[in-house]
N, C-alpha and C positions, 0 to 999 in steps of 0.2 A: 405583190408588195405587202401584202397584208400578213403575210408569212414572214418574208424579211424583218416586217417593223417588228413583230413578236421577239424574232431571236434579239433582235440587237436592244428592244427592253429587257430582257430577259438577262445579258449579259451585262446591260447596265445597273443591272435591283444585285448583282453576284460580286460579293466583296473580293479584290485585287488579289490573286494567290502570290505575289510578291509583293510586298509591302516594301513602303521605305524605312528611312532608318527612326524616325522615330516613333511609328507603326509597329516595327518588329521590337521597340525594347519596350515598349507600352506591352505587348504581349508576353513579355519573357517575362515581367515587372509580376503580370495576372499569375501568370505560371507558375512563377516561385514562388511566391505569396500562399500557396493552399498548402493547408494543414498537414499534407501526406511527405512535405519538403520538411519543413520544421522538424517532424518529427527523425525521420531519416537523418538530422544532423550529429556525427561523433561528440559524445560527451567530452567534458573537462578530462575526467578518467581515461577515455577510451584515445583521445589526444596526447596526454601527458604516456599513454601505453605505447602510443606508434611512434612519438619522439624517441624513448627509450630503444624499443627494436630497431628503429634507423642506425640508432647510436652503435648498437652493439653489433650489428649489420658494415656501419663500415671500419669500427675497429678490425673487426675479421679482415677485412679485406683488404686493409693495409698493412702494409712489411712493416712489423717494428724491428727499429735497427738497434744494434749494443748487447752487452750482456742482460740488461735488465727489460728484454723486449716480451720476453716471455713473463716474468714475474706483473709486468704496469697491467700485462695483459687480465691477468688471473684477478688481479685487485681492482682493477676497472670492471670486469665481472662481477666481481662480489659487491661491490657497486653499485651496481645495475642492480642486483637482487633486491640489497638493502632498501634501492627505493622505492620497486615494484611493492615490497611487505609496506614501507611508509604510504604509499599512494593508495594500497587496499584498504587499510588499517583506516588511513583520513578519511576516504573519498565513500569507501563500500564497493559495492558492486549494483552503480543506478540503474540496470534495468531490473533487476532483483531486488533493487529496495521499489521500484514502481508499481514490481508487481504484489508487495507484501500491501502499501498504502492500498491498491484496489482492496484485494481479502479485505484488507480493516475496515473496507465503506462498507463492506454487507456484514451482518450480523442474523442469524438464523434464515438465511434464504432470504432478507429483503434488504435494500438498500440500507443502511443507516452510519453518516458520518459524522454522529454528535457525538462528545465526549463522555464518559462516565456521569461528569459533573455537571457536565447540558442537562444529561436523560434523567439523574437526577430531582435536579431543581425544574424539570417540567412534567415530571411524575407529581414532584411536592406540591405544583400549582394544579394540578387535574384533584389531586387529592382534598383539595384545600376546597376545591368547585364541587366535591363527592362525584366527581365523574372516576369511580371507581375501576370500572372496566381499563381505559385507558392509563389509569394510572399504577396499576399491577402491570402492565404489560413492559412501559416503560419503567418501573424500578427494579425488573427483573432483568432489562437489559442495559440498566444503569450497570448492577450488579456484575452481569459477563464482561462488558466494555471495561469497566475495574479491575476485573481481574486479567483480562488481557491488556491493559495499558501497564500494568506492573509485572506484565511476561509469570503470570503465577501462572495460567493455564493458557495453551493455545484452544482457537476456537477457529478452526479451519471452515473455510466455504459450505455450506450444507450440511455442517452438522447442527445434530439435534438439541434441543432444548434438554433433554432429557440424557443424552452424551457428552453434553457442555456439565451437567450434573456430576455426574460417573466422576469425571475427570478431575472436575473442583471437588468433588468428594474427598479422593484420594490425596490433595495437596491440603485440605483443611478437614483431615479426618473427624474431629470435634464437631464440625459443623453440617458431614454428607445426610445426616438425614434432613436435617432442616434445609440442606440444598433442593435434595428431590423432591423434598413438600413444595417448593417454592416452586420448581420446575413445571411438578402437576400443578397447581393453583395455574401458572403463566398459561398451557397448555387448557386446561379448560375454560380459560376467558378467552384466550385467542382463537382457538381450532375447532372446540367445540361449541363456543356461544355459549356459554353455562356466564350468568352474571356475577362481577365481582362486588367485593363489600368490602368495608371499612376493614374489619379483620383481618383476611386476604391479605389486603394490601401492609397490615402492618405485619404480618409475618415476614411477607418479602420486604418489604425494610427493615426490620429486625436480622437477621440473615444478614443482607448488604452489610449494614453495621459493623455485622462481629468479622466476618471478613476481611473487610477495610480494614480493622486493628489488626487482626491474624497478622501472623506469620504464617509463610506456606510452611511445610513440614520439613523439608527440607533442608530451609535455613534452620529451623527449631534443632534438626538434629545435630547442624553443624555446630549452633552455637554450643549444644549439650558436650561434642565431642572436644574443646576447646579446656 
């Protein structure tokens, strides 16, 4: 007996493997609800893409009748195109613009989603407090987020403080050495603990500065060529 009453406790503590009906949508409710469903869902894009292919999927597969079965054919195509370019052109390409927003959160190896003008105006406030250290650090990556929000230089995942230089060099020729200075100054407050100073820190805002007015080289030559 003392065995019996075990099992059938046992079987009474063990939740129902068919549930009824408002059990099982309570469950499906739990189910769908996690993060890994949302994400799985077809974009605006990727919906207005499969309507299209449907479309053009049963044009094929219907008989046009008449003389003009073949030509509605060819312009109903060219159709299709037209809207695919419209739909890229509005929309993008949203997993490729998802994955460009991550890049832009990280800035030299560490997270950072503040804007030019945040990093800024809270370098200006660490400066303002002479906590100099910190505020070298951030107006030199005020400086790269400015220049990558205005597409003058990319600054791809992992790279260097000193390759972010190189490259802004080359687009604000006038300005690559006073870049590298700025680079090494960020580079030995941050990596090597070497303390910042008032000075320091206005070189790297001096830099920023001229920058910010530049033109990258580019335009410069375009507009010379004009």
């Amino acid at each position: 007996m003392g065995l019996t009453g075990s099992i059938v406790r046992l079987a009474d503590s063990v939740p129902p493997l068919t549930p009824d009906g408002d059990e099982a949508r309570r469950w499906a409710e739990e189910e769908l609800s996690k993060p890994v469903y949302a994400e799985a869902q077809p974009t605006l894009f990727d919906r207005i893409a499969r309507a299209i292919a449907d479309f053009v999927e049963r044009l094929f597969a219907t008989q046009l009748d008449g003389p003009w079965g073949s030509a509605a054919a060819i312009i109903a195509v060219l159709v299709v195109v037209v809207l695919l370019v419209a739909a890229f052109l509005v929309w993008g390409r949203p997993r490729a613009t998802s994955r460009s927003r991550a890049a832009v959160a990280e800035l030299f190896g560490e997270p950072e989603s503040r804007s030019a003008a945040e990093l800024r105006a809270d370098a200006e406030s660490r400066a303002a407090r002479k906590e100099w250290d910190a505020a070298v650090v951030l107006r030199f990556r005020a400086l790269a987020r400015g220049l990558v929000e205005r597409g003058a230089v990319e600054n791809p995942p992992g790279a260097t403080v000193h390759a972010f230089a190189r490259s802004a060099g080359r687009v604000f020729p006038a300005s690559a050495e006073a870049l590298e200075d700025a680079a090494a100054g960020f580079d030995d407050v941050r990596y090597l603990r070497r303390p910042g100073n008032e000075e320091l820190y206005r070189r790297v805002a001096a830099v920023d500065e001229v920058v910010a007015r530049s033109r990258p080289r580019d335009l410069e030559q375009l507009g010379a060529g004009r």
